[in-house]
C-alpha positions in Angstrom: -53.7 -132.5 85.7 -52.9 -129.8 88.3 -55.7 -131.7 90.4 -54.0 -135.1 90.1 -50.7 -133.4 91.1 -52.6 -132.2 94.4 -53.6 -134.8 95.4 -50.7 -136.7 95.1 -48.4 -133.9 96.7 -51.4 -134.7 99.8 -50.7 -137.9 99.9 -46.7 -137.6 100.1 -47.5 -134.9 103.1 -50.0 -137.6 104.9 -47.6 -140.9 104.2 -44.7 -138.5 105.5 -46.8 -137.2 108.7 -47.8 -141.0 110.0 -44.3 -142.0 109.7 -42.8 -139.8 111.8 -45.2 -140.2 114.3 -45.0 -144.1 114.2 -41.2 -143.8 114.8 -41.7 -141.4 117.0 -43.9 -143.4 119.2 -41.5 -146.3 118.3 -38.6 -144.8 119.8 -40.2 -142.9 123.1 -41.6 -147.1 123.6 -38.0 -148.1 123.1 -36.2 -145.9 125.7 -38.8 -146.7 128.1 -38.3 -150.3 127.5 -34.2 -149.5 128.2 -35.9 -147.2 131.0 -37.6 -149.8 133.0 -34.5 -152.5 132.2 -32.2 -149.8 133.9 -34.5 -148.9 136.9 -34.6 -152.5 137.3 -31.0 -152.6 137.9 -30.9 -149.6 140.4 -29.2 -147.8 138.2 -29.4 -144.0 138.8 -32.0 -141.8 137.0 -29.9 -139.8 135.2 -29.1 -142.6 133.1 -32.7 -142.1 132.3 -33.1 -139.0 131.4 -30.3 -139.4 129.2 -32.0 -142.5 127.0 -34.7 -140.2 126.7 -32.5 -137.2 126.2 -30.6 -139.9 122.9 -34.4 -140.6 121.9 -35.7 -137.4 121.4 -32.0 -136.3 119.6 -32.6 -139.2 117.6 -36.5 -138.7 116.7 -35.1 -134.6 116.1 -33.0 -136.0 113.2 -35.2 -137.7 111.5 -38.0 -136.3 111.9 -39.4 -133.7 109.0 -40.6 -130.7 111.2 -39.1 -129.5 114.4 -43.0 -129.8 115.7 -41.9 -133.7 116.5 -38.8 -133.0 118.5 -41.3 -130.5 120.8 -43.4 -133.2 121.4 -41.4 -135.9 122.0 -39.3 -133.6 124.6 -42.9 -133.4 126.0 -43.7 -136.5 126.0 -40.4 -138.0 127.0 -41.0 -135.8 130.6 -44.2 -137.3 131.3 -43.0 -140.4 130.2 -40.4 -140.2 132.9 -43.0 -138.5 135.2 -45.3 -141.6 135.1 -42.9 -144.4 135.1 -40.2 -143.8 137.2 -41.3 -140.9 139.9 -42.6 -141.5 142.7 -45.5 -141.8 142.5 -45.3 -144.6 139.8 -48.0 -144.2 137.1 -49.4 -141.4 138.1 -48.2 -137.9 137.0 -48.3 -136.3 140.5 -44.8 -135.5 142.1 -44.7 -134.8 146.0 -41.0 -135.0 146.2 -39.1 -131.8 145.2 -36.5 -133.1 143.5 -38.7 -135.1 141.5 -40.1 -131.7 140.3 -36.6 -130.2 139.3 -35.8 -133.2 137.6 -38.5 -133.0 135.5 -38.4 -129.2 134.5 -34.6 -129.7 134.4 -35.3 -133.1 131.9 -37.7 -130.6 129.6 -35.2 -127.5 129.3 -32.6 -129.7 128.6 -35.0 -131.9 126.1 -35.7 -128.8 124.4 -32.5 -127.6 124.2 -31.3 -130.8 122.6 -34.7 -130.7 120.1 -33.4 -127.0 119.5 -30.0 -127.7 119.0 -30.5 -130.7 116.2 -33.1 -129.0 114.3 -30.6 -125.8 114.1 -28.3 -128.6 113.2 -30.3 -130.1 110.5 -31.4 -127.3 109.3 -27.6 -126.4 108.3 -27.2 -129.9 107.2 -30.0 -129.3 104.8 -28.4 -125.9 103.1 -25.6 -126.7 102.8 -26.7 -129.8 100.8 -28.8 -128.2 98.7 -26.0 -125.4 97.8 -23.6 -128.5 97.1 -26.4 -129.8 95.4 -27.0 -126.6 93.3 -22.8 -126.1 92.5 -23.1 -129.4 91.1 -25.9 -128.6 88.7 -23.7 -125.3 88.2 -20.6 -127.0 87.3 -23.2 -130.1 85.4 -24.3 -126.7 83.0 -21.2 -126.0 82.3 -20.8 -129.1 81.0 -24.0 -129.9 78.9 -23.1 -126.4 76.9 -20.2 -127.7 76.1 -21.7 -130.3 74.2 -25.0 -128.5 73.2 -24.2 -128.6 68.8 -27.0 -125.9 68.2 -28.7 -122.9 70.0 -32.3 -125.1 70.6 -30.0 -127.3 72.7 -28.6 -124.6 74.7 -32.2 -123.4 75.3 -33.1 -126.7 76.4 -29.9 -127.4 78.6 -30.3 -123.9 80.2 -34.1 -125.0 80.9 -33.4 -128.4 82.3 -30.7 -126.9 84.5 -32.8 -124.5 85.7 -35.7 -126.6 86.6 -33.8 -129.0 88.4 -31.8 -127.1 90.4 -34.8 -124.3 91.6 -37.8 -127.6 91.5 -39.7 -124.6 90.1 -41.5 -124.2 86.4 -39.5 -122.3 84.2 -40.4 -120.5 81.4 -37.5 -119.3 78.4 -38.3 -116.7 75.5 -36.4 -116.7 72.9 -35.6 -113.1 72.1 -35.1 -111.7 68.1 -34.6 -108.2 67.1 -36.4 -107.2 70.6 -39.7 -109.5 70.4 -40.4 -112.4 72.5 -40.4 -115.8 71.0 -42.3 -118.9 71.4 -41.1 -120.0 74.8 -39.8 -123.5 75.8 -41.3 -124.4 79.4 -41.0 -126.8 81.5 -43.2 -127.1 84.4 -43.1 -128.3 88.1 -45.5 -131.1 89.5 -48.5 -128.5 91.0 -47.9 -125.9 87.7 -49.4 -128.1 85.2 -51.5 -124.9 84.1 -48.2 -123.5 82.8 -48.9 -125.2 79.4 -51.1 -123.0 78.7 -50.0 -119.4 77.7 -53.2 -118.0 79.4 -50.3 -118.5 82.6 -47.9 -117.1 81.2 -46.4 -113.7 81.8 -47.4 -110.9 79.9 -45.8 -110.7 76.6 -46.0 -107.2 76.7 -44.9 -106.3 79.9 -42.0 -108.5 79.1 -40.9 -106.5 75.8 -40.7 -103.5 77.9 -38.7 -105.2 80.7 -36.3 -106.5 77.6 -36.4 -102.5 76.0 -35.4 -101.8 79.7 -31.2 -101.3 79.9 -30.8 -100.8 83.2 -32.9 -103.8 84.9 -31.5 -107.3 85.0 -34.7 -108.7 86.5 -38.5 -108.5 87.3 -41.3 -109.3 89.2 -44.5 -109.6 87.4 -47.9 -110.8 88.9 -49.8 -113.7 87.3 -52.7 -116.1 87.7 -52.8 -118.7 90.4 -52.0 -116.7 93.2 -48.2 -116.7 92.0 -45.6 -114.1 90.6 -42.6 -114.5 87.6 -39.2 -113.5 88.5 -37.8 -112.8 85.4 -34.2 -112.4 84.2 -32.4 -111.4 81.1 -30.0 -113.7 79.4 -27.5 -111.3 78.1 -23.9 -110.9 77.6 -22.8 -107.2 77.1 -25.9 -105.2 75.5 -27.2 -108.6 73.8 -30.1 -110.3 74.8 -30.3 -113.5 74.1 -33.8 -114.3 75.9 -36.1 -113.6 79.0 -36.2 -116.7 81.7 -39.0 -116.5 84.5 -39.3 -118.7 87.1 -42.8 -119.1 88.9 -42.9 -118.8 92.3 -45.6 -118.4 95.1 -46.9 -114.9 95.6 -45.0 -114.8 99.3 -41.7 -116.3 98.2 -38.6 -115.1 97.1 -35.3 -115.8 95.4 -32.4 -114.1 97.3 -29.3 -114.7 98.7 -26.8 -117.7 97.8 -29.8 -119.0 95.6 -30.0 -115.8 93.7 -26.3 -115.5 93.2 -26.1 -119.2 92.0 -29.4 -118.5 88.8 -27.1 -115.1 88.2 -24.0 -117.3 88.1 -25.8 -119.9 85.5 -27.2 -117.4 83.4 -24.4 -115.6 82.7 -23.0 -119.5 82.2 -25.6 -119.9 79.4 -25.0 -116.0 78.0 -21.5 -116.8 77.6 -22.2 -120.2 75.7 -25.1 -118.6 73.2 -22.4 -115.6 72.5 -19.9 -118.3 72.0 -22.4 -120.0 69.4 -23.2 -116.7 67.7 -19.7 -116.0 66.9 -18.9 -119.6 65.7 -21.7 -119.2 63.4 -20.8 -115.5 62.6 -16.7 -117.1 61.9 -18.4 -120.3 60.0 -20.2 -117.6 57.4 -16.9 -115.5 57.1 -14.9 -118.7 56.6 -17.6 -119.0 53.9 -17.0 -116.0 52.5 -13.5 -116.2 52.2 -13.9 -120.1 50.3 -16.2 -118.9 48.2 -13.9 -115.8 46.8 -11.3 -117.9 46.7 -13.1 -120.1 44.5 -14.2 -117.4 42.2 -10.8 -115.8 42.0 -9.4 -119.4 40.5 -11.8 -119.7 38.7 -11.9 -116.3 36.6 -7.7 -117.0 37.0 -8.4 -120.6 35.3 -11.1 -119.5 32.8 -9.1 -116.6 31.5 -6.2 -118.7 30.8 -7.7 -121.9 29.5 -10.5 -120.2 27.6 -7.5 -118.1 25.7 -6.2 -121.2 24.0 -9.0 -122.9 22.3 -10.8 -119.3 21.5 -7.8 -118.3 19.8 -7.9 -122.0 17.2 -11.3 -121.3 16.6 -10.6 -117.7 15.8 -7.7 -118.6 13.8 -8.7 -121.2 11.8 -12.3 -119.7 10.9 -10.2 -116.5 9.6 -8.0 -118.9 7.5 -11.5 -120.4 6.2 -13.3 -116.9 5.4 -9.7 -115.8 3.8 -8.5 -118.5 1.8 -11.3 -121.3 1.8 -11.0 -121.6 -2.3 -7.2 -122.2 -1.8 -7.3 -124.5 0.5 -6.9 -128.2 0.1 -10.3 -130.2 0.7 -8.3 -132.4 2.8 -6.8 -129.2 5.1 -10.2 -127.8 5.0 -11.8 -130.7 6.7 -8.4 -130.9 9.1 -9.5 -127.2 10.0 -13.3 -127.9 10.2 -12.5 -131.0 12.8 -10.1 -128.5 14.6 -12.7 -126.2 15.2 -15.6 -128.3 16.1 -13.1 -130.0 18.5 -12.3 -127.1 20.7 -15.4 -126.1 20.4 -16.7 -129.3 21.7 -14.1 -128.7 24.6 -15.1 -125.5 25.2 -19.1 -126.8 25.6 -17.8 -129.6 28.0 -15.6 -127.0 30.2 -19.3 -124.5 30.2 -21.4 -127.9 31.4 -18.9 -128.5 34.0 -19.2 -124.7 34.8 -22.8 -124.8 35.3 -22.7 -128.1 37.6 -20.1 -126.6 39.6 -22.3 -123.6 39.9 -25.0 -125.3 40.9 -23.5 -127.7 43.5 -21.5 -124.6 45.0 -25.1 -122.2 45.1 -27.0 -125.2 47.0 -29.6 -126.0 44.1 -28.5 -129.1 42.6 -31.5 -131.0 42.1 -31.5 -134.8 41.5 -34.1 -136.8 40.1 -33.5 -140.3 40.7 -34.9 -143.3 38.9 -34.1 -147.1 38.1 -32.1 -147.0 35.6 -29.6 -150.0 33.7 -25.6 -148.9 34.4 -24.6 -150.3 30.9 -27.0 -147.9 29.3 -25.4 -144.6 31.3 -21.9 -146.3 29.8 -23.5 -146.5 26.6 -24.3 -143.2 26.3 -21.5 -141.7 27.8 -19.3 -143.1 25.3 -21.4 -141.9 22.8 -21.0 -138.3 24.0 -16.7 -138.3 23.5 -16.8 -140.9 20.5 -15.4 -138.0 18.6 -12.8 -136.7 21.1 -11.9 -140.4 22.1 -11.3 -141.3 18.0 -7.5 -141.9 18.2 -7.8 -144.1 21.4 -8.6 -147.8 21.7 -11.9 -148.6 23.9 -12.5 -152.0 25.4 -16.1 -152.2 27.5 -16.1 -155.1 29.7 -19.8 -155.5 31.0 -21.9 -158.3 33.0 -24.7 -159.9 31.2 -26.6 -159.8 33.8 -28.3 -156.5 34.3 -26.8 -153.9 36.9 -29.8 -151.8 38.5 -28.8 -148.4 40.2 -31.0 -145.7 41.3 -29.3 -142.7 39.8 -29.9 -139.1 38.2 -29.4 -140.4 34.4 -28.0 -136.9 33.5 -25.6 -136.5 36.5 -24.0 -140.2 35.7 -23.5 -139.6 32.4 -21.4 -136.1 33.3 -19.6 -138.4 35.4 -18.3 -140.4 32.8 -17.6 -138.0 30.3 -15.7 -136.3 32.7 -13.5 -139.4 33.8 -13.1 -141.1 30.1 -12.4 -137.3 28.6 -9.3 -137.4 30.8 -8.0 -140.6 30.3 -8.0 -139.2 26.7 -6.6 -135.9 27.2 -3.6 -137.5 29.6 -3.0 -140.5 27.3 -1.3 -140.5 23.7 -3.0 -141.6 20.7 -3.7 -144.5 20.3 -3.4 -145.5 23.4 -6.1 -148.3 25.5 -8.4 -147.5 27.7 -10.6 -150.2 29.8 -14.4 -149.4 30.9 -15.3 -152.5 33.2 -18.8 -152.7 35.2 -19.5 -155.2 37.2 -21.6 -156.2 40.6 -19.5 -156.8 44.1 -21.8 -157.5 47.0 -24.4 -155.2 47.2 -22.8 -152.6 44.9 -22.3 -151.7 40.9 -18.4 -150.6 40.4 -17.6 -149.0 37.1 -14.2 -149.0 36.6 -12.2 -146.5 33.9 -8.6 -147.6 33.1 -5.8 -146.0 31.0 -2.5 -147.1 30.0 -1.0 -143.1 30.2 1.8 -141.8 32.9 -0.5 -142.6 35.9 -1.1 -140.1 38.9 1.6 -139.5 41.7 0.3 -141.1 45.1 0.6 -138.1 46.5 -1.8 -136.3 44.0 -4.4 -139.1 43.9 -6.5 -137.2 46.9 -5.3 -133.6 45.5 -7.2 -134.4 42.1 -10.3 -134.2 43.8 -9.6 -130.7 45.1 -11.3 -127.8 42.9 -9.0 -126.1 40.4 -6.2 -128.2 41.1 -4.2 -129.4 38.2 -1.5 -132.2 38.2 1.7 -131.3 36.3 1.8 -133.8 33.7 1.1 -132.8 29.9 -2.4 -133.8 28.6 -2.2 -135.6 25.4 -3.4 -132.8 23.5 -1.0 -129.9 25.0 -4.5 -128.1 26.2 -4.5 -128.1 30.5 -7.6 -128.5 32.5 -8.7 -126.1 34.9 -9.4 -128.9 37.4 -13.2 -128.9 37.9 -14.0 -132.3 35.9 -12.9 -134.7 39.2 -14.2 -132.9 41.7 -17.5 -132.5 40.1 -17.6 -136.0 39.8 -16.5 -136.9 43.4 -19.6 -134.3 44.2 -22.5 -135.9 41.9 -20.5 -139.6 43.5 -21.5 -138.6 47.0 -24.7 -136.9 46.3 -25.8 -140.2 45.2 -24.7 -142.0 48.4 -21.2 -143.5 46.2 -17.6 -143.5 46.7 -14.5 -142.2 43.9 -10.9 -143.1 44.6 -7.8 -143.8 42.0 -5.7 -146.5 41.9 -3.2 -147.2 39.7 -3.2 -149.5 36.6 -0.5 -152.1 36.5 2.2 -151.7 34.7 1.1 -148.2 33.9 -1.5 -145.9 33.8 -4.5 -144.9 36.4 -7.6 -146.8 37.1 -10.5 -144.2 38.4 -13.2 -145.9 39.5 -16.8 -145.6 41.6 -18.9 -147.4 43.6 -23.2 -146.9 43.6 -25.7 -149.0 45.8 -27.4 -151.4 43.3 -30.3 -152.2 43.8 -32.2 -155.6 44.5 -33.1 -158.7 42.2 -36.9 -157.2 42.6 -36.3 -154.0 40.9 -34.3 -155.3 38.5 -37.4 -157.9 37.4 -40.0 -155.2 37.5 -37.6 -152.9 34.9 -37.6 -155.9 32.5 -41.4 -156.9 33.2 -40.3 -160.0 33.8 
């Protein structure tokens, strides 16, 4: 690798080297061509000197060493010398002014050659400093964008490379050791891949220990050296960047002062990340509290209700069970088992709400049949749902989702136990599956008070609890709809409400259904 880059470096050099001689030789044949046409005319030989004078200007300019511009001043007096002195074609000159012409032609040639390459020279820094404000300003503007600190890494390295056309070498720094460093490498450093290359890792610790140095030198293979910086804003380091360089060269000046100025660019920008991230955990924080306050708020008050009808009516049952009607009794047993069976449903809701908030929901998805899940959804609130009419209205063609069986079926409890709770007895409520396009849609309608528009998104908010009056006087602590909006979207789904002409709400879901395929290989057909 490092060989091929050589050699093609070479090969640049030598193409570069025989152009500038051909146009130099071009343009010396040129203004001796305009020479002769003007010595032709009579015209006087200062005109001469002056085409040559334009010439060697012009080979100056575009040549790429000053060594040209030297020769071609050279060349241009002899030129002049042979063809135009007397003697013609021949270099001797018996005529005196012939002789201060010439000498005059060569200081003023040289002058000229002098002049441009100073000239040039400027030309050249100054466009490589705008060049180098641009990349400045050009960093600026990829941190803005970076979205995570391995992209300001890479911006910081990227910048850097392009604007110095050296390798570059970034370490990571964490609680005071080097990282892994990201590197990218310059055309004849192709060794830098490998960390035999790199600067000592241990040297480099102590230079990060270091507080009062900013940068380093440090020796390495090759024949080259490492100057080394620290990333850092304040007493933070952030990382170590070195930039190879030949033994003899240096970084100083405006070049210095413009790495110093992007550095601190990229400090800034990794601070800036750091304390995102640092106001992204306390925002976190605060959520999370404020989730757990409502929730011990909500538990304490809705658990009171139900605990206290259980309590009740099993004292009345230990106290007075042999003077108690049979027909009572049972009233009190059904009482009982129902708020218990409330009270289990507001636990399971507790424990998925747990789960999904604590990041280990785990969902195991397989093919299952949607009018299955319905099925035994409605078997789960047959009891609560007794004093309600339910109307299933189901394709006979299969419908094939890929779903967590156990998560759908919370889902449905969840959405038919409130169209219960919010509706009167007796009341209808609709369960209607069917297939639009490329998706199964179960659809859950009741014919209670309906949902305010501007409560239909609020619903899906944790703990929040519209103010109409269940059915059964007992209020919801407002977990079962946005448990079911989470386990929707887990599952790649949507959840939205609508409401149900004349009256009522319609809450209903969308899952990705699966092909014709799968649903031939789950009947064995």
């Amino acid at each position: 690798m490092l060989v091929k880059a050589l050699q093609k470096k070479n090969r640049l050099k030598a193409d570069t080297t025989w152009r500038d001689a051909f146009m130099s030789v071009f343009i010396l044949g040129v203004c001796s061509l305009i020479g002769f046409l003007l010595h032709s005319l009579r015209l006087s030989e200062a005109n001469i000197i002056s085409i040559y004078i334009i010439g060697i200007l012009l080979i100056s300019s575009i040549a790429s060493s000053w060594t040209y511009g030297v020769l071609a001043s050279v060349s241009g007096v002899l030129l002049f010398n042979c063809l135009y002195a007397d003697p013609i074609f021949n270099f001797r000159v018996y005529d005196l002014q012939y002789s201060i012409t010439t000498v005059v032609m060569l200081i003023a040639s040289l002058i000229a050659n002098y002049v441009m390459t100073l000239f040039r020279s400027q030309l050249d820094r100054e466009m490589l400093e705008t060049r180098r404000l641009d990349i400045l300003l050009e960093t600026s503007q990829h941190l803005q964008q970076a979205q995570n600190m391995d992209d300001l890494y890479h911006v910081a390295l990227t910048q850097l490379h392009q604007m110095l056309e050296h390798t570059i070498l970034i370490f990571p720094v964490s609680d005071g050791r080097l990282l892994q460093p990201m590197v990218k490498s310059s055309e004849n450093d192709a060794d830098f891949v490998s960390e035999d290359f790199w600067p000592d890792k241990n040297t480099l610790e102590r230079f990060v220990a270091g507080n009062e140095e900013k940068s380093t030198l440090i020796g390495i293979k090759n024949g080259k050296k490492a100057v080394c910086f620290k990333i850092m804003s304040g007493k933070t380091i952030f990382a170590v960047t070195c930039i190879i360089v030949d033994h003899n060269k240096r970084i100083a000046g405006f070049e210095y002062n413009v790495v110093l100025a992007m550095l601190d660019e990229i400090a800034l920008s990794l601070e800036k990340y750091n304390l995102h991230l640092f106001n992204e955990r306390i925002a976190q924080d605060a959520k999370a509290e404020r989730l757990r306050a409502n929730l011990l708020r909500s538990i304490s008050h809705d658990l009171r209700t139900p605990l206290t009808s259980i309590s009740g009516n099993a004292d009345i049952l230990l106290s007075n069970a042999d003077k108690i009607e049979p027909e009572l009794r049972r009233q009190l047993y059904q009482n009982i088992y129902s708020d218990s069976e409330w009270l289990i449903n507001l636990v399971e809701n507790l424990l998925f709400v747990t789960r999904i908030d604590n990041g280990v929901m785990t969902i195991n998805t397989e093919y299952e049949v949607l009018q299955e899940i319905i099925q035994e959804s409605l078997n789960c609130v047959a009891r609560r749902a007794k004093g309600h009419n339910i109307y299933l209205e189901m394709p006979d063609e299969l419908l094939i989702v890929k779903i967590d069986a156990r998560l759908l079926v919370q889902v449905l409890v969840n959405i038919v136990d409130n169209a219960v709770k919010y509706t009167p007895a007796g009341s209808d409520i609709r369960i209607k599956a069917f297939q639009r396009d490329a998706q199964a849609i179960v659809e859950v309608a009741d014919t209670g008070s309906g949902i305010r528009d501007g409560d239909k998104q609020k619903v899906f908010e944790m703990f929040y609890t519209s103010n109409k009056k269940s059915g059964d006087s007992r209020r919801g602590i407002g977990l079962g709809l946005p448990l079911c909006q989470s386990i929707v979207r887990a599952h790649g789904g949507t959840i939205h409400i609508t409401d149900n002409v004349p009256n009522g709400a319609v809450v209903s879901f969308a899952l990705h259904s699966e092909e014709a395929g799968i649903e031939s290989e789950y009947t064995g057909s």
